[in-house]
TORZA-206491 format. One record per residue: x, y, z of N, C-alpha, C, O in turn; residue in one letter. Coordinates in steps of 0.05 Angstrom, whole numbers, plus 5000, padded with zeros to 4 digits. Last residue first. Layout:
BEGIN
XYZXYZXYZXYZA...
***
This chain:
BEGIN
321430389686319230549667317430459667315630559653X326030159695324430109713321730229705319830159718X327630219648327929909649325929999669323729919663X329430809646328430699625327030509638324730589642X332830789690330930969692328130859671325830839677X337730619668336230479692333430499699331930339709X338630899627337930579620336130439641334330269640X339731429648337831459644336831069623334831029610X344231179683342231279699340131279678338231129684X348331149630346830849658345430859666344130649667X348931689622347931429594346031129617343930999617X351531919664348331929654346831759632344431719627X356031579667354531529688351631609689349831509701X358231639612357431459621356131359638355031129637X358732179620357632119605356431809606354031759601X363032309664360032439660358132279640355732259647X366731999656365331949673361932069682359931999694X368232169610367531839610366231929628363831949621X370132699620367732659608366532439607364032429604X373932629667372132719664369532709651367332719662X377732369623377232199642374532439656372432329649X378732749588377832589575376232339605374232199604X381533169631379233229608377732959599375332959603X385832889639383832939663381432989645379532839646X389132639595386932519609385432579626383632419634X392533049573389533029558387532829581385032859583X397732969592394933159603392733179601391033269616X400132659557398932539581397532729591395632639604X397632699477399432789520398132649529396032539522X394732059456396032339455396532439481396132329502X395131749405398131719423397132069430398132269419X390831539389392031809375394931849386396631969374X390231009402389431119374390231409361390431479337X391530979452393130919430391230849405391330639392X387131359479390031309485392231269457393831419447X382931179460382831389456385931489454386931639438X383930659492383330649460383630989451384831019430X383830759541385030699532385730639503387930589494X377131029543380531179546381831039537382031119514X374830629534375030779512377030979516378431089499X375430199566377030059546377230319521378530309500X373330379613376030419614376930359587379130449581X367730459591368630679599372530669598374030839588X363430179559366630069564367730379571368630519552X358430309533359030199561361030089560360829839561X358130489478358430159486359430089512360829889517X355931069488354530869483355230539478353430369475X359831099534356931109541355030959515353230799519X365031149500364730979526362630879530362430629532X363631459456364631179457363731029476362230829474X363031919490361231909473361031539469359131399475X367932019504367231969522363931949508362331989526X371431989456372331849472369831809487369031569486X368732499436368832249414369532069448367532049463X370432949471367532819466367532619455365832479466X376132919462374832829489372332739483371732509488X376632999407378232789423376532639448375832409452X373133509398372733189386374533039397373332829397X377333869430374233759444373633539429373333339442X381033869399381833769428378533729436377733529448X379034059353380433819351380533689384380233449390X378234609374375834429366376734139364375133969372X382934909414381834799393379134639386378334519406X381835429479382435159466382135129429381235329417X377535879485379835699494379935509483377835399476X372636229525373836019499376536009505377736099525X366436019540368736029554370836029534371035819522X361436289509361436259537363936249547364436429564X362436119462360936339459361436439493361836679497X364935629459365735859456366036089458367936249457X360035319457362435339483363535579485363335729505X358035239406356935299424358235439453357435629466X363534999394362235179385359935349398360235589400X362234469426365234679417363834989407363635169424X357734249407358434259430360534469438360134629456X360634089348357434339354357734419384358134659388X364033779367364734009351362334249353362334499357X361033389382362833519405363133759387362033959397X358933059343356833219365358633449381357633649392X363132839320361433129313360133259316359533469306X365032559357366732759354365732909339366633139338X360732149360361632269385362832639378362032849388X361031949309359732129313358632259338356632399341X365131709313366431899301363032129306362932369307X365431339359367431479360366631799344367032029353X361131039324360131159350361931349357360831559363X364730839282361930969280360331099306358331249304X368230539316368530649309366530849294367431069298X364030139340366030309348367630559337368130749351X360829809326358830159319361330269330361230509333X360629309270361529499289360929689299360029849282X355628939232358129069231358129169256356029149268X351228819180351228709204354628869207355928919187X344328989156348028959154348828969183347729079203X339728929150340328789163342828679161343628449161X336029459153337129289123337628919138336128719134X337629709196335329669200335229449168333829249171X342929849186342529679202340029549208339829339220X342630229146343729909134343329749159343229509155X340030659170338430419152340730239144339830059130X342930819224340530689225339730469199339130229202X347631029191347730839197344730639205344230409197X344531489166346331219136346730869156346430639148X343131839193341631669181343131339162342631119152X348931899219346531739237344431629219343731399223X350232269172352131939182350631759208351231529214X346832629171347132399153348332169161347631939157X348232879222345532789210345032589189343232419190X353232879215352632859245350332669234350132429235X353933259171355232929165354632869199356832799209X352033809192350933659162351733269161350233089152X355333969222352833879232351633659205350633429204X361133969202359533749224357533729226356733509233X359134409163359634109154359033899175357433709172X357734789203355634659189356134419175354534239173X362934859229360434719242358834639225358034409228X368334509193367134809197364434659213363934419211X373734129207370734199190369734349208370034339233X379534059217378334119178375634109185374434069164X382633939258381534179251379434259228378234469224X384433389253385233569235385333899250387234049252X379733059288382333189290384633389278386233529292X376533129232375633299262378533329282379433539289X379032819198378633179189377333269222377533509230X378132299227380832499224380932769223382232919237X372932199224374532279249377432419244378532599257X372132129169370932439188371932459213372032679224X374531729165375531979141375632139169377432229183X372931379200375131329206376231739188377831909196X367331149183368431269196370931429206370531619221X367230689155366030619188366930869200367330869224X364230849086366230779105365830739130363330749133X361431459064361831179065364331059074366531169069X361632019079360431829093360731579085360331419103X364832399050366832319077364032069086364931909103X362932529003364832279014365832259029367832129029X357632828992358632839015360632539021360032369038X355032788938355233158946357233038978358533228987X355432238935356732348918356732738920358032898907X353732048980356831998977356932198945359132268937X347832078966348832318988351532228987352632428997X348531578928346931828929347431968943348232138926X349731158975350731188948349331488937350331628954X345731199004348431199024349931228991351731388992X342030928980341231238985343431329004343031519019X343130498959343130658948343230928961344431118952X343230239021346130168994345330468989346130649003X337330179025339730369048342030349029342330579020X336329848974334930178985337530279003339230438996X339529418994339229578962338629818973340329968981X336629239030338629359035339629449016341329619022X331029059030331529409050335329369039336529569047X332228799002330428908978331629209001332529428995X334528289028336528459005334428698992335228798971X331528299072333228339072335028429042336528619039X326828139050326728339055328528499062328328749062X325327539042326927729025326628069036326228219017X328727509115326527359090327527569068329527719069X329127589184330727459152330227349126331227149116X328428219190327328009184329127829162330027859140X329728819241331028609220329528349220329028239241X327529039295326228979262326928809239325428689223X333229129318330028849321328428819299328028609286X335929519294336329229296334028919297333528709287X332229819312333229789290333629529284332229359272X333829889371330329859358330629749334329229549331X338829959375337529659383335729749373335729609353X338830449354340730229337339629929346339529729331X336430759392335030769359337430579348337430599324X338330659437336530579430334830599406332630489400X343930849420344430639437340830499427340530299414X342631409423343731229398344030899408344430749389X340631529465339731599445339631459423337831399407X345531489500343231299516341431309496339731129499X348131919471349431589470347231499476346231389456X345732429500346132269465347031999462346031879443X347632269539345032249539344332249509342732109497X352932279543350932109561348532099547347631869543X352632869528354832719500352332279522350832129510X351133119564350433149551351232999533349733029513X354932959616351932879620349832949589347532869588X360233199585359332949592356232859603355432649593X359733789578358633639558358533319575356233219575X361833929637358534009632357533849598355133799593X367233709644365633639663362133759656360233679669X368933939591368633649594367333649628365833459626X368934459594367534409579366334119581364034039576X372834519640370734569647368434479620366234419627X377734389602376334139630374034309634372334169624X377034759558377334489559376534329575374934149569X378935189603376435189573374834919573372634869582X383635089616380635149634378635029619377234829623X386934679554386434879571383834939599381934779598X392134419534389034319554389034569570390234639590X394234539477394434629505391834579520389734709516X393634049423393934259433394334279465394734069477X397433489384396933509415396633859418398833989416X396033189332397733379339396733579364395433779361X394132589303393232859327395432969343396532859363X392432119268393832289274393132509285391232629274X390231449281390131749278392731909282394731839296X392030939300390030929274389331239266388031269245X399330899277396330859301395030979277395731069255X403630339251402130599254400430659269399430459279X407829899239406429979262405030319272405430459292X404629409184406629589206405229669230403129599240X401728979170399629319173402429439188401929599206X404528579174403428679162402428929144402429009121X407428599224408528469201407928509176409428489158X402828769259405128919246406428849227406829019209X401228219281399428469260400728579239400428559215X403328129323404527949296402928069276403428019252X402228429352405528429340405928299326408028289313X397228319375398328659361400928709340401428879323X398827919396396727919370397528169350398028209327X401727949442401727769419400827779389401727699368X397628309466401028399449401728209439402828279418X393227969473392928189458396428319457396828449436X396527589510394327469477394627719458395727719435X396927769554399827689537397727619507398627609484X392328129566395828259559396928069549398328129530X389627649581389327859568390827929553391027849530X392327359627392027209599391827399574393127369553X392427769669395727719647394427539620395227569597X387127849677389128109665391727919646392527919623X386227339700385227409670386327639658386627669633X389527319738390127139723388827119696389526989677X387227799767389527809757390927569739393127599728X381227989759383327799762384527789758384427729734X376728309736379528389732381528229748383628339752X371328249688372428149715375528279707376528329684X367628089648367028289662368728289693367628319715X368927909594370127789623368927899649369427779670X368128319556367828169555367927819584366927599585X368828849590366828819564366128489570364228409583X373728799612372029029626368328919609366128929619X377228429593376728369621373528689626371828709644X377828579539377228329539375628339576373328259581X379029129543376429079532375828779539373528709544X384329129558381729199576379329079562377828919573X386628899508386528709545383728789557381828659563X385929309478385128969471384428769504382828609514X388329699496386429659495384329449489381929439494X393829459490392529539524390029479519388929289531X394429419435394929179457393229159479391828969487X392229619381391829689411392329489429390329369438X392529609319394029569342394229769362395429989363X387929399308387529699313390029729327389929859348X388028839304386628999271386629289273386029449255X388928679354390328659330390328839305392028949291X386028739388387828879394390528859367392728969363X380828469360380828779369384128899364384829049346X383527969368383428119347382928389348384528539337X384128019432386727949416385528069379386728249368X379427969448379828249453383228209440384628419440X377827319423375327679412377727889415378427999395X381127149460381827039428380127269413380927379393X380227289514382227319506382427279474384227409463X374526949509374827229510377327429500377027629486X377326509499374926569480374926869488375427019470X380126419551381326389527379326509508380626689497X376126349592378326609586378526589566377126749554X372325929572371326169571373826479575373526709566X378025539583375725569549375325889554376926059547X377325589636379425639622378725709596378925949589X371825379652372725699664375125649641374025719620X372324779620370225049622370625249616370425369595X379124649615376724659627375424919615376225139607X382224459557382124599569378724539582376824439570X384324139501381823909529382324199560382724099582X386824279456388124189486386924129512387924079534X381824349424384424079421386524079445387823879451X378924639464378324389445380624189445381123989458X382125109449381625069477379724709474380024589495X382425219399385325159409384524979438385724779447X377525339380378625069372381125009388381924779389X376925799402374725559417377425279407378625119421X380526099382380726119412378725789416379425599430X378126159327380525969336380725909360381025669365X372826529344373926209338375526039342375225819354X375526929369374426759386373626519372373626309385X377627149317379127119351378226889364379626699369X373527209294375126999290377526859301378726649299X370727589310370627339321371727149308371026919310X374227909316374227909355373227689345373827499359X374628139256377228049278376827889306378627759317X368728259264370828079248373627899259374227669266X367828779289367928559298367828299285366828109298X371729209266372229089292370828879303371728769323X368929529227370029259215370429109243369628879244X362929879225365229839231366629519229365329319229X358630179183359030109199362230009205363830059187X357730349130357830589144358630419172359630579187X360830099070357830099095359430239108361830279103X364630069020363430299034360330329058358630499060X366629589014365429759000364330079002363530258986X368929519067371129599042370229739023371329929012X364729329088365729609102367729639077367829879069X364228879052362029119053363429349074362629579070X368428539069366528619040365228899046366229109039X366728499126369828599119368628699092367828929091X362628219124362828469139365828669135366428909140X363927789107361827989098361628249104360628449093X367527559141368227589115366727799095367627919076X364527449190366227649183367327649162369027839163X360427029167359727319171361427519175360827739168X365026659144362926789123361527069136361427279123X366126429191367926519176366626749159367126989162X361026359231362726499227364226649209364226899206X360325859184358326069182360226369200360826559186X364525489195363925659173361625949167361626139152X363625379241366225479239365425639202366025859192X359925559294359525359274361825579260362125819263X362125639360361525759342361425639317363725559314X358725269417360825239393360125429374357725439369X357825209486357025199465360025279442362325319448X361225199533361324919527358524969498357424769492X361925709549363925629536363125309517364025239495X357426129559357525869563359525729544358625639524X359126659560356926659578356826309582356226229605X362026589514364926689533362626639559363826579580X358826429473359826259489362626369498364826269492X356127059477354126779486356426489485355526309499X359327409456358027459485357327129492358126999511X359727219405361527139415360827229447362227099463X354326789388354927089387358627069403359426849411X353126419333352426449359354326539365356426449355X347826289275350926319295350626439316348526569322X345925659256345225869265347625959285348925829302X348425579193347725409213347025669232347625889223X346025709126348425619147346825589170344325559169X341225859097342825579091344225489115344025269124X338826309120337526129106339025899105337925709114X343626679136341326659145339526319145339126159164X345726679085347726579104345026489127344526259133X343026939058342726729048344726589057345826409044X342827409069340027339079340527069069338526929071X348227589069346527569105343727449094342227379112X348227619013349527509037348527379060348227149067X344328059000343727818986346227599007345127399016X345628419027343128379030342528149021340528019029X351328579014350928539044348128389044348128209061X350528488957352428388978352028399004352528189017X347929018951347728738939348628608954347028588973X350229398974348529378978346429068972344528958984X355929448947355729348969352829228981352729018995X353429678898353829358891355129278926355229038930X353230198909350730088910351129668906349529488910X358630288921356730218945352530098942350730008956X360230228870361230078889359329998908358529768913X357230698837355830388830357330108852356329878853X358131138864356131038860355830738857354530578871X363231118836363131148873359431048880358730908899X363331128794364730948805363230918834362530728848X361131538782360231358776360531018780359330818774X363931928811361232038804360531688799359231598818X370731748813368731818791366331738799365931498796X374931778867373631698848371231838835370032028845X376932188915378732138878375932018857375132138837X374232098951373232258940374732278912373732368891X375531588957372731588961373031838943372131808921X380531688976380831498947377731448939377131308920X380632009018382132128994381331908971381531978947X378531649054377231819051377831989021376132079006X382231269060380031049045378031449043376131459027X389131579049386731439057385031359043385231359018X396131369019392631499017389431399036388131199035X400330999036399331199057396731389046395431529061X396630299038399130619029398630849042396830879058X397629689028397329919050398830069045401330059044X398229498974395929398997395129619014392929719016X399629858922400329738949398029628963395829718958X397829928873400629878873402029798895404329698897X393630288880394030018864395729838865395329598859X390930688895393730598896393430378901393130268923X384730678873386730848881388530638894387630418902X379530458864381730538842383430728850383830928836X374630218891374930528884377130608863376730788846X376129688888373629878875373430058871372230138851X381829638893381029498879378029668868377729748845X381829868956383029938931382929818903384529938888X378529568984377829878976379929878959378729888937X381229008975377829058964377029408953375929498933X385829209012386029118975382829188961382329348943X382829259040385129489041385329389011384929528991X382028789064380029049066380829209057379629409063X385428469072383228319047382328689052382228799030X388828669107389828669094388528729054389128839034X384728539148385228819144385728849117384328979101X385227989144382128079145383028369142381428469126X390827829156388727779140386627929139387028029117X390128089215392228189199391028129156390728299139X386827719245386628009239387628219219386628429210X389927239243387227289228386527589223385827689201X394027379268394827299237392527259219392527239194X391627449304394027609303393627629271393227819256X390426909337387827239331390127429308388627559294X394226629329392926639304390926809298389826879277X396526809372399026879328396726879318396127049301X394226899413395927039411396727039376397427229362X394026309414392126399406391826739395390326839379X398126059423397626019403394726279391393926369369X398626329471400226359459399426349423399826519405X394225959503394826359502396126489476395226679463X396025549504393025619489393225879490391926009473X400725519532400625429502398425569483398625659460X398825679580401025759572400725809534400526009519X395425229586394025389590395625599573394425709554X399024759579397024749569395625059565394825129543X401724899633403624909601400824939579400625139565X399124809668400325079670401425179640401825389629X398124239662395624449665396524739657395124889642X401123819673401923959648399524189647399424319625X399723639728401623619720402523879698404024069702X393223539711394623779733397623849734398324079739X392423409651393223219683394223579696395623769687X387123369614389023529622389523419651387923369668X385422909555385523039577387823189588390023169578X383923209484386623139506386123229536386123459545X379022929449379923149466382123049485382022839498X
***
């Protein structure tokens, strides 16, 4: 390890940003890239590019009855026979919360590699969960090794490791801003201004060398309605309600979770969850995947209430059992979308009472503020909400309203819980 003379401290630190900046960047960009080929490769749609403009929802539902079936059921393999025999052989891994909490532990470099590698596999295949945390840790790998070979302190390590998680984030979704916040609000839990700039310069580092790639598209499209009365009054009375669904989901995903056993029981529950997520994909393809179809068609305008209600219920069951299986993955985006189908019923309901507005403009806000509460990142889900759809600047009293409702009853009723 290279000691650090106070002299070259500024450059050192400089350096480790930077570097860390290409390689969250150029890991993220990889790992999309592998995800994009895999879905196109199983399902059998456009063949001819890595990244095209068909979605993973259009090439779900193109495929054949039998195709579509036998992908996700052979995800089911893969995730269960994977994790339980990454489990068993590799080394025991360790979280990227737990050394940004103690820098001076080590993420074992292969076992890492392999769990976001798996996780990438299987959301390609079609798991219901989300790819975002792949990227953050291989973020935070490199981040350890850079901070290693340049003999960085402790406190510095632990920015950098944070900075190296909210740099893939900000890579694989290019969200710069949102990459930053998340690193200092989530991960850092601090806003120092010497951890804000490390932030920002890692995560637009990362974001830009993405592009090279994945160009520079956002991850939705949303064609901006009129924020109407309707609208903000709907978001100051759904937020304590969208709260309290989150504080809902929040505790049937950790119960879940705990159950997980690492023995054979892992590939036998995850066959079963595989299949029966294979089975309902073929009357309903908007559910396999992290999500991403059903959020759009809700921006769209495209689903009628009973469809939302119908993929609200399924896409909660699909997720509980691969997680209870012991697939391992993201709920951001899976939390986003079934934010935005609770909102749609929410909408509807609304209607009856104030109307006004689109249904697309309420899945914006509710999805956003649904997000927030159940992964407690209130600022990092505006901002993500932000540049995921690029949408008006008006939209934020509404959307900043509901975070706040929602998140502050999601807290209250945790607090309430704990002291129980």
């Amino acid at each position: 390890m290279t000691q650090v003379t106070s002299g070259n401290l500024v450059f050192h630190r400089l350096l480790a940003l930077v570097l860390t900046g290409i390689i969250a960047g150029l890991g993220a960009m990889l790992l999309a890239l592998l995800l994009h080929a895999i879905q196109h490769l199983a399902f059998g749609y456009s063949m001819d590019e890595v990244v095209g403009t068909e979605s993973f929802l259009q090439g779900v539902t193109d495929a054949s009855a039998q195709r579509r079936f036998a992908v996700i059921v052979g995800a089911g393999l893969v995730a269960g026979c994977g994790w339980w025999l990454l489990a068993r052989f590799g080394k025991p891994r360790v979280s990227i919360s737990a050394v940004v909490k103690d820098p001076g532990k080590t993420m074992p470099f292969f076992t890492t590699l392999i769990h976001a590698l798996l996780q990438i596999i299987t959301v390609a295949l079609g798991s219901p969960l989300g790819r975002e945390v792949a990227p953050r840790e291989v973020g935070a790998l490199t981040a350890g090794v850079v901070a290693r070979r340049l003999g960085l302190s402790l406190e510095d390590s632990r920015i950098l490791l944070a900075c190296g998680a909210g740099a893939g984030l900000a890579a694989v979704y290019n969200v710069p801003l949102a990459g930053a916040v998340f690193t200092l609000e989530v991960l850092l839990v601090s806003f120092r201004w010497e951890s804000a700039l490390a932030a920002m310069l890692t995560s637009a580092i990362a974001a830009w060398v993405a592009t090279f790639g994945l160009g520079n598209e956002s991850q939705y499209h949303f064609a901006a309605g009129e924020v109407t009365h309707s609208l903000v009054w709907w978001a100051l009375i759904a937020g304590p309600i969208l709260g309290a669904a989150a504080w809902v989901f929040r505790k049937l995903t950790t119960g879940v979770r705990r159950q997980v056993k690492t023995n054979w029981q892992m590939p036998v529950y995850s066959l079963l969850a595989f299949t029966l997520l294979a089975g309902l994909s073929l009357f309903f393809p908007q559910l396999p995947g992290n999500g991403k179809g059903p959020m759009q068609l809700a921006l769209n305008g495209s689903l009628d209430l009973w469809l939302a209600a119908i993929l609200l219920v399924l896409k909660l069951v699909v997720i509980l059992a691969v997680l209870r299986a012991g697939a391992e993955g993201g709920l951001l985006t899976p939390g986003l979308t079934v934010g935005a189908l609770l909102s749609i019923l929410l909408f509807t309901a609304w209607q009856t009472v104030m109307p006004g507005g689109d249904g697309s403009s309420y899945a914006l806000v509710g999805g956003a503020s649904f997000l927030a509460a159940s992964m407690q990142m209130p600022f990092t889900a505006v901002v993500l909400i932000m540049e995921f759809t690029h949408m008006d600047h008006d939209y934020f009293v509404p959307v900043m309203l509901c975070v706040c409702g929602s998140y502050f009853t999601c807290k209250a009723l945790e607090i309430n819980g704990t002291n129980g």
